[in-house]
C-alpha positions as CSV (number, residue, x, y, z in Angstrom):
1,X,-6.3,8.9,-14.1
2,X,-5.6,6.9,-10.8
3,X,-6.6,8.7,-7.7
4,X,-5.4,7.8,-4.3
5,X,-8.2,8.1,-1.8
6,X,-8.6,6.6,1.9
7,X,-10.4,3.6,2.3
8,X,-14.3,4.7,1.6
9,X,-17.5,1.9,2.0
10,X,-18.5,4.0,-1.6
11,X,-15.6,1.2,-3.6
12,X,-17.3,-2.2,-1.5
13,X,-18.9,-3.8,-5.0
14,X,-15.4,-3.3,-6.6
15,X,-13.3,-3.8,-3.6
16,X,-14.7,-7.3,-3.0
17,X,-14.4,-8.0,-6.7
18,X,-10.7,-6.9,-6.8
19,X,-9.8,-8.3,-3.7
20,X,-11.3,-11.4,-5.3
21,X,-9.1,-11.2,-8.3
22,X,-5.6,-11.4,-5.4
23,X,-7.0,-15.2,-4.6
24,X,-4.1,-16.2,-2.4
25,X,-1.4,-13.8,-3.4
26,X,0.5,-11.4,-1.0
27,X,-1.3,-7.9,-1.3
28,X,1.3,-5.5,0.2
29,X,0.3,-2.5,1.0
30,X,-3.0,-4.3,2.3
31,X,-3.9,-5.1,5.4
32,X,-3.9,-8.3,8.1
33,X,-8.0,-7.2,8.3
34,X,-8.6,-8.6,4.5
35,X,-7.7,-12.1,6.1
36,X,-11.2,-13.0,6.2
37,X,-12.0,-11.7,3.1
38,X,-15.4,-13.7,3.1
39,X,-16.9,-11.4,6.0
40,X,-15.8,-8.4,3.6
41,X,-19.2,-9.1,1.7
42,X,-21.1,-7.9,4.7
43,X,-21.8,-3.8,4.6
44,X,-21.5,-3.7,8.2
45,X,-17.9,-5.7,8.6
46,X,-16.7,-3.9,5.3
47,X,-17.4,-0.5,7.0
48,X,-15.6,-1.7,10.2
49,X,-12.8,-3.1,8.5
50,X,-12.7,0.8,6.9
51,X,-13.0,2.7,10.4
52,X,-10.1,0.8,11.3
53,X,-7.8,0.9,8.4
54,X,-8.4,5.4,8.8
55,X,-7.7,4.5,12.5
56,X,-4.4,2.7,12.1
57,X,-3.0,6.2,10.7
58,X,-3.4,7.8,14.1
59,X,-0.7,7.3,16.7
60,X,-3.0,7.3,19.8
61,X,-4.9,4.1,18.1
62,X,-3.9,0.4,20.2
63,X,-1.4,-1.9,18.0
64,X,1.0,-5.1,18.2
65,X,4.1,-3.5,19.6
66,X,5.8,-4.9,15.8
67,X,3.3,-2.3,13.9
68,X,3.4,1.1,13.2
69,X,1.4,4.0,12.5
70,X,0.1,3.2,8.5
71,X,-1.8,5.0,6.4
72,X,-3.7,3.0,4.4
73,X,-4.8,4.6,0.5
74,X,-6.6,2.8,-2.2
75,X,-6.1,3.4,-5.9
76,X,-9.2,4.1,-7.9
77,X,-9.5,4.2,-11.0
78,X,-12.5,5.8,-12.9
79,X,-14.8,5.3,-9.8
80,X,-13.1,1.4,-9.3
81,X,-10.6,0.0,-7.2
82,X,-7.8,-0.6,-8.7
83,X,-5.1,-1.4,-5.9
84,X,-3.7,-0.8,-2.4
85,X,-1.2,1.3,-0.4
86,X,0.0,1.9,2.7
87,X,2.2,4.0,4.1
88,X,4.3,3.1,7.0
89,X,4.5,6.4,9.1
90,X,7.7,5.0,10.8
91,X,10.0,1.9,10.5
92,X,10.5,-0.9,12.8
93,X,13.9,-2.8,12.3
94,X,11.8,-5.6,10.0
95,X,10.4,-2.8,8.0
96,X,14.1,-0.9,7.3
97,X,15.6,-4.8,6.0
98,X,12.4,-5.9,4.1
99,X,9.1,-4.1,4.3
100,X,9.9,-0.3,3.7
101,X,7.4,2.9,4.1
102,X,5.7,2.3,1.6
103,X,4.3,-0.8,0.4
104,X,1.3,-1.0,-2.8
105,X,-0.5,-3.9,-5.1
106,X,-2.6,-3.9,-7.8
107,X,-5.0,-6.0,-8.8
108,X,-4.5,-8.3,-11.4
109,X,-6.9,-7.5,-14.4
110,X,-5.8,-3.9,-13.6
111,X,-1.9,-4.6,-13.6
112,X,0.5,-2.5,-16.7
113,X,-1.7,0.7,-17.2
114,X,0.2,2.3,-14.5
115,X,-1.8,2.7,-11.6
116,X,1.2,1.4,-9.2
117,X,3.5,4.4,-11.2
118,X,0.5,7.1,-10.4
119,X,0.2,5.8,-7.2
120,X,3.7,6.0,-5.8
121,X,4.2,9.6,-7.3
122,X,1.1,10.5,-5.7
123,X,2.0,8.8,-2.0
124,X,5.6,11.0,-2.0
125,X,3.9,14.3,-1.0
126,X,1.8,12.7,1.6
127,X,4.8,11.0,2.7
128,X,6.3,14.2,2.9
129,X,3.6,15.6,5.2
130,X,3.8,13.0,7.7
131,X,7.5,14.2,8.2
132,X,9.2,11.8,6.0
133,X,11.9,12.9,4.1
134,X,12.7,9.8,1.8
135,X,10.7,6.8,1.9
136,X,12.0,3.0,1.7
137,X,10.5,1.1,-0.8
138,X,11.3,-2.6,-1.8
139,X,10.6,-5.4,-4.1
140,X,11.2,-8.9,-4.7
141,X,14.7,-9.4,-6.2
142,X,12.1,-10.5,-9.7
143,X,9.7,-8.3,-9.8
144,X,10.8,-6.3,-13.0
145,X,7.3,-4.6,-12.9
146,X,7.6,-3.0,-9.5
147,X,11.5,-2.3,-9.8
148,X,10.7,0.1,-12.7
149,X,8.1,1.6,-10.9
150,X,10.3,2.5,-8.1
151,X,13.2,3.8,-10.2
152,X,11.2,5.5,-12.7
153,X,9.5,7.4,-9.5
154,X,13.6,8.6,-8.3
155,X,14.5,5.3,-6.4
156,X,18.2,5.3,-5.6
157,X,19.1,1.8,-5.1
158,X,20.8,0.5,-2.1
159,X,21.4,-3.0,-1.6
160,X,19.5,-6.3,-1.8
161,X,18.7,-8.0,1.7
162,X,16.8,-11.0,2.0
163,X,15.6,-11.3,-1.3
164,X,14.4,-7.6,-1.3
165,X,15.7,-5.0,-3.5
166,X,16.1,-1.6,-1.5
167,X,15.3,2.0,-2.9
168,X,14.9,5.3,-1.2
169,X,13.0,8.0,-2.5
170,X,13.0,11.4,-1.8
171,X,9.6,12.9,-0.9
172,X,10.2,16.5,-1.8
């Protein structure tokens, strides 16, 4: 079963090991602090890079006027870490043509066991909480993987912008 949990200093040894596995691919629903993922080795800049991602939920915390309020989750998977997500609390106009609400990644060697299915499901209700209705969630035009994902989850297709394939999803 995959459990989404927030970001904890209790997954380092498997976060730096997955996070390893990404090399230089895009990990959305990750975060601009895993740019210098050599520091991540360090307990003390891991556990800062954690009291900030649990701080970038919370309105009152300082961002770049082109952010947003997120909500970051990891997927765990039998006491590993499997994968990222991150809900986007609100959308600026970048997120509503390309980046959505809700944005997620898994690592590869964990890839087509259905962590990113369990995952989304499990982001709706939290979704829900922070007041969102339906969520926007998008994919590269190819990714077949992450296309089924969303629609299997209730994604109604809208349109394709930019590359992007468009979906809402209804949280409740």
């Amino acid at each position: 079963m995959t459990d989404l949990v927030r970001p904890d200093i209790r997954y380092h040894a498997s976060f730096i090991v997955g996070l390893a596995e990404f090399g230089d691919q895009h990990k959305d629903g990750g975060s601009d602090l895993l740019d210098d993922a050599a520091s991540l080795t360090h307990a003390d800049a891991f556990a800062a890079m954690v009291e900030r991602l649990r701080a970038d939920a919370l309105e009152e915390t300082p961002r770049a006027e082109d952010r947003v309020p997120a909500t970051a989750l990891w997927m765990i998977h039998e006491g590993e870490f499997v994968g990222f997500l991150q809900i986007r609390h609100r959308l600026t106009p970048w997120l509503l043509e390309e980046g959505g609400h809700i944005g997620y990644s898994v690592r590869p060697s964990a890839r087509r066991r259905g962590h990113a299915s369990a995952a989304l499901r499990a982001a709706l209700p939290i979704a829900r909480d922070l007041g969102i209705d339906r969520v926007l969630v998008t994919c590269d035009e190819d990714n077949v993987g992450s296309r089924t994902v969303i629609e299997r989850a209730g994604g109604a297709y809208e349109d394709t912008r930019a590359g992007k394939r468009r979906y809402w999803v209804a949280t409740a």
